[in-house]
N, C-alpha and C positions, 0 to 999 in steps of 0.2 A: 504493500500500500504506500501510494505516495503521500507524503509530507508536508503541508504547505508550512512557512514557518516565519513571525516575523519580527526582525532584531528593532528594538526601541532603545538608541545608545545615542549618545552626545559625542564620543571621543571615535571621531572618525579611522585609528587604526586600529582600535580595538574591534568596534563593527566592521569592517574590514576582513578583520581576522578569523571574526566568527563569522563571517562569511562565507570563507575561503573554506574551512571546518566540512560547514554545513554542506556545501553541493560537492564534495571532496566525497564525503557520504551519504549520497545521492537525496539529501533533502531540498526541494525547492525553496527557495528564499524570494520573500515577494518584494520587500524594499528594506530600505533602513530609515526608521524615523528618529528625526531627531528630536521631539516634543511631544507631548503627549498629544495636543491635537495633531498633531501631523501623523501621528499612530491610529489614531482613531479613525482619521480620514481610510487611511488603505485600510483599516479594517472593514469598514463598509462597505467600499470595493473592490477587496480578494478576498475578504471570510477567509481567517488563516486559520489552521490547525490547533498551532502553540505558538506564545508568544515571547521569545528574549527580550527580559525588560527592567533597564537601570531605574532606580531608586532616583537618583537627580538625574535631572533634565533640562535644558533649556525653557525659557518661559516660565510662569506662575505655578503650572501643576508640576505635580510627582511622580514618578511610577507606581507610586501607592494609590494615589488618585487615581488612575487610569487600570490598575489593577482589580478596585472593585465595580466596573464599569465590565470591565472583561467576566467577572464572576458573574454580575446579573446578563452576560451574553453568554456562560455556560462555556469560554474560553482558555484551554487551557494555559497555563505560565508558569514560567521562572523568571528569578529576580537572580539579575546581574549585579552583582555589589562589591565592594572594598570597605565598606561603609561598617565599622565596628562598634557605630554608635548604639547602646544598648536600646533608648528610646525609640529610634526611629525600627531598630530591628523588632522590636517588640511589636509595634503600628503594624511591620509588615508580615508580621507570622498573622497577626487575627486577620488578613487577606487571605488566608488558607490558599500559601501557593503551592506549587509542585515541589519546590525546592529553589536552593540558591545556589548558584554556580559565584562563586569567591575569584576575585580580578589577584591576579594577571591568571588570564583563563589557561589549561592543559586539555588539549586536543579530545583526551580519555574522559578526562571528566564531562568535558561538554557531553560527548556522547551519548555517556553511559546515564546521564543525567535526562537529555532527553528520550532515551528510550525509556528511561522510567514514570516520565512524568507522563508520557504517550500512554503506556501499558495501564497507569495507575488511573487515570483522566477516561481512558476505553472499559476500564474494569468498574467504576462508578457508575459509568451512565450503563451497566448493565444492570447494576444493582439497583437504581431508581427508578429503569423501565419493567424490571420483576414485580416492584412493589406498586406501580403502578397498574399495571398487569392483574394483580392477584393482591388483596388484603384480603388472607384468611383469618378467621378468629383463633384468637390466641389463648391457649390454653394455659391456667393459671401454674399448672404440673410445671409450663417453664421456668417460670419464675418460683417456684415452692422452696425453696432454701433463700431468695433472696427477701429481704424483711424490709420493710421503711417504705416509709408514701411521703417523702420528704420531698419539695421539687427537683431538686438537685438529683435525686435518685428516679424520680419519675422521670424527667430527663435524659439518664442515663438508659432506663428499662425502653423508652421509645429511640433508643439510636440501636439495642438490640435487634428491637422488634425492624429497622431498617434493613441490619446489616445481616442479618440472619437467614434470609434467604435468600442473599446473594451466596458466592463461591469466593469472595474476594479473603484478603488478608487482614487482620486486623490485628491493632496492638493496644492493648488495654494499659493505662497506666496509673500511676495511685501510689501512695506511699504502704509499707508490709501493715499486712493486716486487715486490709482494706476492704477482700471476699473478692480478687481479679478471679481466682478459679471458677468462683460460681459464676460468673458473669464468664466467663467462657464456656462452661458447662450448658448454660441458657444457651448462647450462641449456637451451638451446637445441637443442641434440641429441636430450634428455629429451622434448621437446616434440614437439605435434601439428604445428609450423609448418617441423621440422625437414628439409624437403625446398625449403623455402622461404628466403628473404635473410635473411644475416643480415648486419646494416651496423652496422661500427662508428664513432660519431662522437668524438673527442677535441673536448668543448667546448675545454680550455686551451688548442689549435695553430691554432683557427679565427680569424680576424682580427677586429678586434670588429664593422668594416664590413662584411664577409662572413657577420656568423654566418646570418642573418635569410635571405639567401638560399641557403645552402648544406646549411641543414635541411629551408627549405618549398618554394625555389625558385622564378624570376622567368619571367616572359614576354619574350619578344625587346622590346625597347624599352621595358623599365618602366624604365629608371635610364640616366643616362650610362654609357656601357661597355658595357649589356644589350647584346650583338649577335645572340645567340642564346636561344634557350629553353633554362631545365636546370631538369632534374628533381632535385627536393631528397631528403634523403637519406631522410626519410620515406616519399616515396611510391616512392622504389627498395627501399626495406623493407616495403612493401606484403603482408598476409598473411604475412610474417614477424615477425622480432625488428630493434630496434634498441636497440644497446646507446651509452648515455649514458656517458662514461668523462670523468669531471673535470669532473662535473654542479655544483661548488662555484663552478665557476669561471663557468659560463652568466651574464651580464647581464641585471637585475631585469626588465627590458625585453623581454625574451627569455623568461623563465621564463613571465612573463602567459601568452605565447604558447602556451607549451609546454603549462600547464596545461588551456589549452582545446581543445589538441588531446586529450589524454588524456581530457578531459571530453564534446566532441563528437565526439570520432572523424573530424576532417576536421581539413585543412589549407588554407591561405588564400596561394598564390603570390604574389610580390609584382606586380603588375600584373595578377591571374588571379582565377577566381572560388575559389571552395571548392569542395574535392572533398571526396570520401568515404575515409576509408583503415582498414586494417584493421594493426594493428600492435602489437606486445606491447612494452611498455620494459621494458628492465634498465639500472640506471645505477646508479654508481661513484662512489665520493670518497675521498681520501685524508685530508679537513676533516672534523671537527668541525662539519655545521652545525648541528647544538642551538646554539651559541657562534654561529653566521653567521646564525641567524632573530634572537639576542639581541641582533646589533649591526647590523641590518637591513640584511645581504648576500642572503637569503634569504627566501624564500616561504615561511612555516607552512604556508599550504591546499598548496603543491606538494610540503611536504617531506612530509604526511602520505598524500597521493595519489601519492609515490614509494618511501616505507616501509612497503610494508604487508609485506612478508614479507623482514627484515633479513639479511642474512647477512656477518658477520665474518670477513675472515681475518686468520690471527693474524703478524706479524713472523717471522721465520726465526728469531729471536735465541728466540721463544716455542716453536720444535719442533726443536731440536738436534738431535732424531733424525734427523730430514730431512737435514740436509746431506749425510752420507755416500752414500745413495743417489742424493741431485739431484748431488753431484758425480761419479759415476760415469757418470748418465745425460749430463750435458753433457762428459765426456771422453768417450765414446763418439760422443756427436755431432761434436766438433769433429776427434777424432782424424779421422775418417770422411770430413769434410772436406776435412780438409789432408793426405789418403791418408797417415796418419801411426801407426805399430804401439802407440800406447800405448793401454796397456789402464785403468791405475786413477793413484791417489795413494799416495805412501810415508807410513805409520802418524804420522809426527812429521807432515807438511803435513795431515793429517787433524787432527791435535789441534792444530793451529795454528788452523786454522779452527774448530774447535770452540770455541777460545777467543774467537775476536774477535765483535764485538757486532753486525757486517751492517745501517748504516744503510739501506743498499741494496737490502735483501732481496734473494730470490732472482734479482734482474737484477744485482744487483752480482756473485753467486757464478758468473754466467752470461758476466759478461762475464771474472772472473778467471781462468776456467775457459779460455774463451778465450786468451788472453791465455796463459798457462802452457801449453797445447799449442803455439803457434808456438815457443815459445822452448826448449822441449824436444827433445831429440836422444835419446834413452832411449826404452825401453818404462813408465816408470815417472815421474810428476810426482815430485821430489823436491828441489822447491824453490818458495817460494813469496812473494810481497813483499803483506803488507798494508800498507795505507794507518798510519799511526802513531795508535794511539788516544789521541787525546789529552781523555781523558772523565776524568782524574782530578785533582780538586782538589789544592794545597798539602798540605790535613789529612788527606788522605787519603780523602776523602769522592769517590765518584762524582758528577759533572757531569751535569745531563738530557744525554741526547742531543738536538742539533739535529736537526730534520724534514728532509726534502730543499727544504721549503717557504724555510726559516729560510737554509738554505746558499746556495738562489738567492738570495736577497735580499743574504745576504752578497756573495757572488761581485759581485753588477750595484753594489752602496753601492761594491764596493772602485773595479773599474772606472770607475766614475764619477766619483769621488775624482781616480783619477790623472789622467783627462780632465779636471779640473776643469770639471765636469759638462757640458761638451759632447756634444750627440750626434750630431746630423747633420754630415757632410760628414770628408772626411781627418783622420784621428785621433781622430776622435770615438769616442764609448762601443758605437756602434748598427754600428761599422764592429770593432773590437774583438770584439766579443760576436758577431760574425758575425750581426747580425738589421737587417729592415727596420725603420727608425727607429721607423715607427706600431705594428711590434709589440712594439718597446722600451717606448716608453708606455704602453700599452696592460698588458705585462707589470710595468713600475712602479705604475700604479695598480691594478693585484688585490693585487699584495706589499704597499702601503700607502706604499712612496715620495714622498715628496710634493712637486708641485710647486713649491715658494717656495723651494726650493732650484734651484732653474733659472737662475735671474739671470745667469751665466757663459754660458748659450747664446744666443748673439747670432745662431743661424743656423735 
């Protein structure tokens, strides 16, 4: 299929360049504007495909201007930038563009950029003309583990009910704790493949030795230890879903991989040939990687072939509403459990938790919950011990909260400390922390721990 495509640039050798790019790789190029009305003109008449388009411009308008001008004409784009102003870059991510190509441009990235924003921009409009096509009723069974009628959440349950019976990618994001599973589990319900696997992977639990075969899977004798054949978790997800949960955390080495699965639809066993698979991804982070492609932890071409259709959930501390229901629904469940007659919470332990900030989100409120039915002898929770918030400055100023990220890191710096940084063998830190040493390491170097402080381990 041909390409029409059109550059909106001020700096005549740079458009130029990606000129020269563009019909190199057989895309047609209609003109180059250099303002936004003068882009808006040829868009009128040549209807371009995709649009290259700088952030400054000549004249009063922006590229951002002229950007959602292109969204209400269902146009797809990228922004051409050098521009590291955080403001302006902010203004132009809620344009919801394809991506940004970063000046001084490389041939590869142009490319690989517009084949994505092409693929991701064709995969959408197939997913709008479905739901167009067909709004079936939705069965509550979807949503039955997710709890809250808070807008922010009803929100979220109708970008489901969107994206759900499309075929496209989607990447769920939200700080730990937050229930990204369940809302992939939904997704997948929503779906044509819902009779089929749905496999969850936690990249963060996978050993960083094991990841490579516990996704694609080895042949009997390809590695020392191979004794068996296993099938990777791919191809047991085969005509289903797999969902990528702690995809920040996947090794650069690994994502290559990853990408080319998603790009050829086959997998490559380790000792085996390639096969063919048929597989939808949904994946997960609790990172920021816009920040992890900027300090090169990440893949730009994976993180745009993973984001084509975002969806956020928001902190528990963000839908207040929510607690009082999710904590009826988990004393319900745990009373049930522990065959135990309480039915809810006493008013004051209700406004208690309503006060506190839930670095945890709802698995912190899941396990408290817990935790307060064993220790309950009543029909009524009326008593309850949070964690002490200690988020307030000297001046009285609130403190960021720490991530769950920030706290491991604390926790392993402290342990390590009093080990004076031993880790392997009796008393060591990997014996402490309850883990095998390699996935001590392993978990030090994603935190950023570093090793020159090692010196003390002689073992």
């Amino acid at each position: 299929m041909i390409v029409r495509v059109l550059i909106v640039e001020d700096q005549f050798i740079e458009a130029d360049n990606l000129r020269a790019i563009l019909r190199n790789a057989g895309y047609i190029v209609c003109k180059i504007a250099r303002s936004v009305d003068e882009g808006l003109l040829i868009v009128e008449k040549e209807n371009p495909d995709l649009v290259l388009l700088d952030i400054r411009l000549k004249g009063d308008l922006t590229g951002i201007d002229m950007a959602k001008i292109l969204r209400e004409k269902n146009i797809a784009f990228l922004y051409l930038s050098a521009n590291s102003n955080r403001e302006i870059l902010e203004a132009a991510k809620e344009t919801k563009p394809y991506g940004f190509l970063v000046k001084p441009f490389r041939e590869k990235d142009v490319l690989v950029m517009l084949d994505i924003a092409f693929y991701t921009h064709h995969q959408n409009q197939l997913a709008i003309k479905a739901l167009r096509r067909s709004t079936p009723a939705i069965s509550e069974d979807v949503f039955k583990e997710t709890i809250g009628s808070s807008e922010v959440m009803r929100e979220v349950m109708e970008n489901v009910k969107v994206v759900g019976a499309s075929d496209i990618s989607v990447l769920i994001l939200g700080e730990s704790g937050t229930g990204k599973e369940l809302i992939a589990q939904s997704i997948h319900r929503l779906s044509s493949r819902k009779s089929k696997p749905f496999i969850p992977v936690n990249c963060a639990a996978l050993p960083a030795n094991l990841i490579e075969s516990e996704l694609f899977g080895h042949e009997k004798g390809a590695f020392t230890g191979a004794a068996d054949k296993r099938i990777g978790k791919f191809e047991q997800g085969n005509e289903g879903t797999v969902f990528l949960d702690e995809i920040g955390e996947l090794p650069l080495e690994l994502q290559v991989k990853l990408l080319r699965v998603l790009q050829e639809k086959e997998v490559e066993p380790l000792g085996g040939k390639k096969r063919k698979i048929d597989i939808r991804i949904i994946a997960a982070t609790n990172r920021n990687l816009e920040e992890e492609i900027a300090k090169g932890c990440f893949r730009l071409d994976l993180y745009y072939r993973l984001n084509v259709f975002p969806i956020t959930l928001p902190a528990l501390r963000e839908r207040k509403e929510d607690i009082a229901p999710l904590a009826k629904h988990f004393v319900d469940v745990f009373a049930r459990k522990e065959n135990k007659p309480i039915t809810g919470v006493a008013n004051h332990v209700l406004q208690t938790m309503l006060n506190y900030h839930w670095p945890g989100n709802i698995r912190e409120l899941e396990n408290l919950i817990a935790r307060c039915v064993l220790l309950t002898n009543g029909v009524i929770i009326d008593t309850i011990k949070l964690p002490a918030q200690n988020n307030v400055t000297s001046n009285g100023a609130t403190a960021p909260l720490k991530t769950m990220t920030e706290n491991e890191k604390d926790h392993i710096l402290t342990i390590l400390e009093k080990c004076k940084w031993k880790i392997h063998g009796e008393g060591g830190a990997a014996e402490l922390l309850d883990l095998h040493p390699s996935t001590l390491n392993s978990r030090m170097k994603k935190l950023g721990i570093g090793k020159k402080y090692l010196g003390n381990d002689s073992n």
